[in-house]
C-alpha positions in Angstrom: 11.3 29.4 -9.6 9.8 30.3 -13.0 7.2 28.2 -14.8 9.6 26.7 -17.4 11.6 26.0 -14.1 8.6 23.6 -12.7 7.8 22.4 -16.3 11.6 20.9 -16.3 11.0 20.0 -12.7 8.2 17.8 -13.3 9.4 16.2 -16.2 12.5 15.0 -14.2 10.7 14.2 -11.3 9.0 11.2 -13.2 11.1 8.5 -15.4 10.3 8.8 -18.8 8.8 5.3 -19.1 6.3 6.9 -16.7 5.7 9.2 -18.6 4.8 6.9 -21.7 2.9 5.2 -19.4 0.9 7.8 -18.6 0.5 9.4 -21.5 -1.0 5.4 -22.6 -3.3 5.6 -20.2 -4.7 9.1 -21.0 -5.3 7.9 -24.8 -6.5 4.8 -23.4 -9.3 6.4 -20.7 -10.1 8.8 -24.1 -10.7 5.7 -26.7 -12.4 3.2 -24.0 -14.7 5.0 -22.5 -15.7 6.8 -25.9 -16.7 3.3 -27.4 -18.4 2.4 -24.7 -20.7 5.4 -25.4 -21.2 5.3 -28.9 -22.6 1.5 -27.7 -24.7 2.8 -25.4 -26.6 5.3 -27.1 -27.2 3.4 -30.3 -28.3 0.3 -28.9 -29.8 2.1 -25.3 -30.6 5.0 -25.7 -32.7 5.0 -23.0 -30.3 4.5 -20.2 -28.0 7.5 -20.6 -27.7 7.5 -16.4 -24.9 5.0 -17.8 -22.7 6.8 -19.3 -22.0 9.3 -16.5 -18.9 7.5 -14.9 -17.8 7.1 -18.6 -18.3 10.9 -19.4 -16.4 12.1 -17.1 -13.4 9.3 -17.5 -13.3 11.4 -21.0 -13.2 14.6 -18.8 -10.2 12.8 -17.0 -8.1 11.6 -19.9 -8.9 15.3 -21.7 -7.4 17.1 -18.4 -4.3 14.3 -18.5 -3.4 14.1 -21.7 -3.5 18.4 -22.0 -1.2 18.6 -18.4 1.3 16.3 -20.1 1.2 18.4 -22.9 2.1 20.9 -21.2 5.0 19.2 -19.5 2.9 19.0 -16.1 3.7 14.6 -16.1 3.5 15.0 -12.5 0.4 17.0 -12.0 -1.4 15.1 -14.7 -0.2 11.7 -12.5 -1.9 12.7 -9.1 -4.9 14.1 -11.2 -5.2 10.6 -12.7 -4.5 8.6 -9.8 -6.7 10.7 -7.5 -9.8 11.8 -9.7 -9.8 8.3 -10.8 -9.8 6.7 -7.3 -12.6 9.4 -6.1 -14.7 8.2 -9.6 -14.2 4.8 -8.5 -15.2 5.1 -5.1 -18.0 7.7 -6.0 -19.2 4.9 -8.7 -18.7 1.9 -5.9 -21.0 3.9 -3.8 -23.8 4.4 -5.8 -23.7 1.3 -7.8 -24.4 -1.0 -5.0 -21.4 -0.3 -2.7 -18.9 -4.0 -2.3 -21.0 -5.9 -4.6 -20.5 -3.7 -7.7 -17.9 -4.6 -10.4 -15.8 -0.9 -9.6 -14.6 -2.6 -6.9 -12.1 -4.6 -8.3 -10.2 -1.3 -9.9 -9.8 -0.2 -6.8 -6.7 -1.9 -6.1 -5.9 -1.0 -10.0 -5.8 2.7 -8.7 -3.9 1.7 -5.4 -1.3 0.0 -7.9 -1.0 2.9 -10.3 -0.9 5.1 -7.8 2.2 3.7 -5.9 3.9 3.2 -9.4 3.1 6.8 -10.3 3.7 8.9 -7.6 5.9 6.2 -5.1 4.6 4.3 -2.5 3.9 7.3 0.3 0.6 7.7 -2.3 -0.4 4.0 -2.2 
């Protein structure tokens, strides 16, 4: 199968409200976590440990919003839903493990990931 082939492939392989959905929450995990550091370095500048998680969220979104660009909907899905569940855990386990606030996007990610890629990803 040739590359346009797959690109076609994927694109069918997800609805195209998926696909708007996705491509919402790529320009979404660009703007949010962008704000978030422009707050944290003006007002503490001192704690830029902080704005690790939040860097590389904008490494995520980036990577997402360039596969869909390419036509790679399904590709940039498991990329978001699995990075982001491996950040979240990652983040849960060296914030403080259950009692950190990452916890409750956990079942976010288990949510988006059944929506995304069908409930044999959930």
């Amino acid at each position: 199968m040739s590359t346009k082939q797959k690109n076609i492939a994927s694109l069918k392989a997800m609805d195209e409200s998926k696909v708007r959905a996705l491509r919402m929450t790529g320009w979404f995990l660009l703007a949010a976590p962008s704000l978030y550091l422009i707050l944290l370095f003006a007002v503490f500048p001192g704690h830029a440990v902080r704005g690790i998680g939040p860097g590389i969220l904008l490494v995520l979104a980036v990577a997402t919003l360039l596969l869909l660009r390419a036509g790679r909907a399904l590709l940039a899905a498991r990329l978001l839903v699995y990075a982001g569940w491996i950040g979240l855990a990652g983040a849960a386990a060296v914030g403080g493990g259950i009692y950190t606030p990452q916890i409750a996007a956990l079942s976010l990610a288990i949510v988006l990931a059944g929506w995304m890629l069908g409930p044999q990803h959930a």
